[in-house]
C-alpha positions as CSV (number, residue, x, y, z in Angstrom):
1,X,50.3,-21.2,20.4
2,X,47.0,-20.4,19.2
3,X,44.0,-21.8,21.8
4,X,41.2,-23.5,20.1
5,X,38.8,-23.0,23.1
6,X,39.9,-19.3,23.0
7,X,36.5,-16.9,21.4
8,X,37.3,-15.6,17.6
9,X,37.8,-12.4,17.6
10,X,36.0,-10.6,14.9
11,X,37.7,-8.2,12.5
12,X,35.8,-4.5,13.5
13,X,35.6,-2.7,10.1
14,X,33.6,0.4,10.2
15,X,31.1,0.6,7.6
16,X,31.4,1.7,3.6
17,X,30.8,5.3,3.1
18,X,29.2,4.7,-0.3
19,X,27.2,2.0,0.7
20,X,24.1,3.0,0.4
21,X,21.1,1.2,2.6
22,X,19.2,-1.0,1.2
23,X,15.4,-0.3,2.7
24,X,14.3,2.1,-0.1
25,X,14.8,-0.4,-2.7
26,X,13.2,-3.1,-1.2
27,X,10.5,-1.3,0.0
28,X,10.2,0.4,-3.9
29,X,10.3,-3.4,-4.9
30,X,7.1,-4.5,-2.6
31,X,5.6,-1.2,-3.2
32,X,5.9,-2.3,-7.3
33,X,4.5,-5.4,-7.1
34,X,1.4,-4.5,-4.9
35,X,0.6,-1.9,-7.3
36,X,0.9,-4.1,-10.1
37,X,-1.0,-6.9,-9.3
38,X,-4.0,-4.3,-7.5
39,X,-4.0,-2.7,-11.4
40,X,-4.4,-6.0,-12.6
41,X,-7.1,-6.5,-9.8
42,X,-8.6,-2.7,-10.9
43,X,-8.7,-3.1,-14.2
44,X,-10.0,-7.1,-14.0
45,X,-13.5,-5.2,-11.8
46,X,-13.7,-2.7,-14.1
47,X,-14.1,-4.7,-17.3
48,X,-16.6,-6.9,-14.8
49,X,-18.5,-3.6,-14.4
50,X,-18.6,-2.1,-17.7
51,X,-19.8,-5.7,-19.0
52,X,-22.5,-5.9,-16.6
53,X,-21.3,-9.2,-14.9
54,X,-24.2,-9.8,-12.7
55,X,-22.1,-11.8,-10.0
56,X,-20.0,-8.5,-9.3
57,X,-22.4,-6.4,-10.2
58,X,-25.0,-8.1,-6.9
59,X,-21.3,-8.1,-4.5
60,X,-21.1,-4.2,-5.3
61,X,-24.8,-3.5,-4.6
62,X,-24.7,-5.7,-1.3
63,X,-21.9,-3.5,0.2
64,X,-23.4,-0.5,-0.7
65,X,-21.3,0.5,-3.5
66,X,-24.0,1.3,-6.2
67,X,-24.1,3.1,-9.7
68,X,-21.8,5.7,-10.7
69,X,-19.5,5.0,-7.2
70,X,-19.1,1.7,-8.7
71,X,-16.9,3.3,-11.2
72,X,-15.6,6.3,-8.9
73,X,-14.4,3.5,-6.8
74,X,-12.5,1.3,-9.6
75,X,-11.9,4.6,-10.4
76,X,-9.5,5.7,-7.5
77,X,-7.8,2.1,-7.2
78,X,-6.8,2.8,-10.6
79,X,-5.7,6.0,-10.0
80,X,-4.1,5.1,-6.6
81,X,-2.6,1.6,-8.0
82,X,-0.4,3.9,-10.8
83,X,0.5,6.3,-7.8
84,X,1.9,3.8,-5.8
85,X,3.9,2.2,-9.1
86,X,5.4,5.8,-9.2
87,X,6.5,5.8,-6.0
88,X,7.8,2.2,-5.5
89,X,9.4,3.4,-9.1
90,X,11.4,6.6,-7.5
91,X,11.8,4.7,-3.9
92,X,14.2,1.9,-6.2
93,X,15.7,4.6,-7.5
94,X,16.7,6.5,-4.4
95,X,15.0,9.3,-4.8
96,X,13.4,11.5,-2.0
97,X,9.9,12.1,-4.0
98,X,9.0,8.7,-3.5
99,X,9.3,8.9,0.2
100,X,7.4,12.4,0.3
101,X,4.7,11.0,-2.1
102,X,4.4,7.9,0.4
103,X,3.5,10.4,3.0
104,X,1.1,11.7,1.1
105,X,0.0,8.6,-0.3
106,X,-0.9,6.9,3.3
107,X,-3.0,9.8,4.4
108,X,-5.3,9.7,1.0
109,X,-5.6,6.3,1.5
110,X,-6.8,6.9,5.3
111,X,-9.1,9.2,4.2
112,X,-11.0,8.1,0.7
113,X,-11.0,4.5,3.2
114,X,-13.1,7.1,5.8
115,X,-15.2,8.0,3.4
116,X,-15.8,5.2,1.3
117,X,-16.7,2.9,4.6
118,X,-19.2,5.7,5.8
119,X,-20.4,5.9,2.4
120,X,-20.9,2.0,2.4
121,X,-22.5,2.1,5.9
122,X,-25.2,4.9,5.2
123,X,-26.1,3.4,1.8
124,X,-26.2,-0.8,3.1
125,X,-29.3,-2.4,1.7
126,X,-31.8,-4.0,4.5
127,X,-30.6,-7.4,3.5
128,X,-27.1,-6.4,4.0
129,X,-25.1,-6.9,7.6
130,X,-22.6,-4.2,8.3
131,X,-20.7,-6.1,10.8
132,X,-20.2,-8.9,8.0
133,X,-19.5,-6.6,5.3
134,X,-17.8,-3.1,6.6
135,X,-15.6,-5.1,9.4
136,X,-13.1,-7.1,7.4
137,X,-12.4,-4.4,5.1
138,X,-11.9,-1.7,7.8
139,X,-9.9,-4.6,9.7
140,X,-7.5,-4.7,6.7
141,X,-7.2,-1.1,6.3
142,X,-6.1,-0.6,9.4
143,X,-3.3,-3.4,9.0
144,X,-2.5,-2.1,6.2
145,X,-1.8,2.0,7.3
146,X,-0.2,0.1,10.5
147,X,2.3,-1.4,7.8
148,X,2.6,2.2,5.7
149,X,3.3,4.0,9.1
150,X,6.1,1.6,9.8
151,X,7.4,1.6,6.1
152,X,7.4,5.2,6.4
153,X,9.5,5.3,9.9
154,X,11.9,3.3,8.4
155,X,12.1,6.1,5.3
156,X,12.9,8.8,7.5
157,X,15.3,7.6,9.7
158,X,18.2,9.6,8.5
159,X,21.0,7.4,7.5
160,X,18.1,6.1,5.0
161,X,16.6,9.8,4.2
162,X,20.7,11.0,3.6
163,X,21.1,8.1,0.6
164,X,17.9,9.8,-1.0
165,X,18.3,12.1,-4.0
């Protein structure tokens, strides 16, 4: 007789061969549609820029991004915004260049954010607070590379770097 009260007892199956994990895809999936929607954001400053839009134009100059690094700026978010479509691209795919261009991709972005905040810093107008303007950003970066660094752990653990191509 079967006891009602007695525990189930669960069917142990070990695991697919062919199944492949699922962390590259969904990571390629978020790493899609952050790059989409910062091109859309890139692309939205730079037609605010070339038209002369005076309300973005005054934001840019208060943080210390003036004339041409306006555009150098918009420039590399563009540039880095089609990069990380690329890789989120190859990551759904399962292949093993989008994990080494994520690598690659975190430390540019730790770096050009280096040098884009000390840029900002030494080139502040008087009216301008760098605690107000530098902190949030450099706040967020940090987050952000936190997030990368973990995303990236997760990439090479190597059940996950095996089902890469």
């Amino acid at each position: 007789m079967d006891n009602p009260y007695a525990a189930p007892e669960a069917e142990l199956k070990e695991p697919e061969t062919g199944e492949r994990p699922r962390s590259p895809k969904v990571i390629g999936s978020i790493s899609m549609l952050i790059s989409i929607v910062s091109l859309l954001m890139m692309i939205v400053t730079l037609i605010a820029i070339s038209s002369g839009l005076s309300a973005v134009m005054s934001e840019m100059r208060a943080s210390g991004l003036d004339g041409p690094l306006m555009y150098i700026s918009v420039g590399l978010g563009l540039i880095s915004s089609v990069w990380l479509l690329f890789i989120g691209f190859k990551l759904f795919r399962y292949r093993d260049i989008g994990r080494r261009h994520f690598k690659i991709y975190m430390i540019f972005q730790a770096v050009s954010s280096v040098l884009t905040t000390g840029y900002q810093y030494f080139n502040l107008p008087s009216y301008s607070s760098a605690q107000d303007i530098l902190l949030p950003g450099a706040i967020s970066t940090v987050v952000i590379l936190l997030i990368m660094v973990w995303l990236l752990s997760i990439l090479n653990k190597p059940e996950v770097r095996a089902s890469l191509s």
